[in-house]
C-alpha positions in Angstrom: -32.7 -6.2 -12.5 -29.4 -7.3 -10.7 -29.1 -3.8 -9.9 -31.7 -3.6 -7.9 -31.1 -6.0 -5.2 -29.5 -5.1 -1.8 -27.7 -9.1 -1.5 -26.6 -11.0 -4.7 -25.3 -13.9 -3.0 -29.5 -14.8 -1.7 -30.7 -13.3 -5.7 -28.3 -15.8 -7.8 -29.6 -18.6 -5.2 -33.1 -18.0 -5.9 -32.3 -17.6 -10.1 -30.8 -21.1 -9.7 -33.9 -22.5 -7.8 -36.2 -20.9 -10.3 -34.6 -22.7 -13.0 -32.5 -20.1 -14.5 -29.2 -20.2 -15.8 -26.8 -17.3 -17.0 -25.1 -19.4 -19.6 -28.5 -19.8 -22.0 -29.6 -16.9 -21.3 -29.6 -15.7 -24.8 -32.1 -18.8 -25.2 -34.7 -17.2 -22.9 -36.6 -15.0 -25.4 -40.2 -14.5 -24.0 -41.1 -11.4 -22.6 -43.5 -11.1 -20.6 -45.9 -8.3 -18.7 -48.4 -8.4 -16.1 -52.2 -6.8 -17.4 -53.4 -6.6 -14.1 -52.0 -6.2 -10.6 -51.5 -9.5 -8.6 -54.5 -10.2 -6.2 -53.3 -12.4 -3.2 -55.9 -13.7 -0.4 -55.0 -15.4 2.9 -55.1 -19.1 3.3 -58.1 -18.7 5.2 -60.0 -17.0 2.7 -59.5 -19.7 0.1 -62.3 -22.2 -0.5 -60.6 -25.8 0.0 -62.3 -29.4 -0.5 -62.2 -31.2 3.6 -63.3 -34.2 3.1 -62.6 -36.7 0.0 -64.5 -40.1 0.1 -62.6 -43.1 -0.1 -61.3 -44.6 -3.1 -61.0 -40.8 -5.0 -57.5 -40.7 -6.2 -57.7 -37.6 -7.6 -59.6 -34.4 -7.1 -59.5 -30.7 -9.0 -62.2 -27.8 -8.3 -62.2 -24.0 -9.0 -62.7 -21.9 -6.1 -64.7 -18.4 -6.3 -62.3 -16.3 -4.3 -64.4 -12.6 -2.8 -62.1 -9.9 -4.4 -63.3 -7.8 -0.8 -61.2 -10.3 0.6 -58.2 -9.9 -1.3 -55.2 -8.2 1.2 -54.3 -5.2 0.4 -51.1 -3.9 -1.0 -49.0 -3.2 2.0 -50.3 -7.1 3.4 -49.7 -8.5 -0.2 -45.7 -6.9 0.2 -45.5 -8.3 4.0 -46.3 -11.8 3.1 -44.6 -11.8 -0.2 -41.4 -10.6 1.6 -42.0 -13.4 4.4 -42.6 -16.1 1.3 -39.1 -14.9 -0.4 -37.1 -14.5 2.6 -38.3 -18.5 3.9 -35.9 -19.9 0.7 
């Protein structure tokens, strides 16, 4: 993967943020694979609780997202880029 990027300096930086370290890397065994392509919607499109009533000090739901809505791929790679390039 290192091979891949264009600036090591900004892809070590984001390693160390995620939590990863070089030095036990032999300790990081998992492998993982995505089954299905990511789905990304826009904040807008994302159910979200507005109101909460006094005293509730804490508060989960499960949203049903429209999978019309999802963005496409070339939105999905914009906003991704502009989410990576923020840190």
């Amino acid at each position: 993967m290192d091979a891949l990027v264009t600036d090591v300096t900004i892809w070590e930086r984001l390693l160390l943020k995620a939590g990863y370290r070089r030095s036990v890397a032999s300790f990081y065994t998992t492998k993982y694979s995505l089954l299905d392509a990511p789905i990304a919607f826009k904040d807008a499109d994302v159910p979200r609780v507005r109101l909460v009533d006094r005293g509730v000090r804490q508060l989960r739901y499960v949203a049903e997202l429209e999978e019309d809505k999802a963005m496409g791929a070339d939105e999905w790679k914009t906003a991704l880029a502009a989410f990576v390039n923020a840190g």
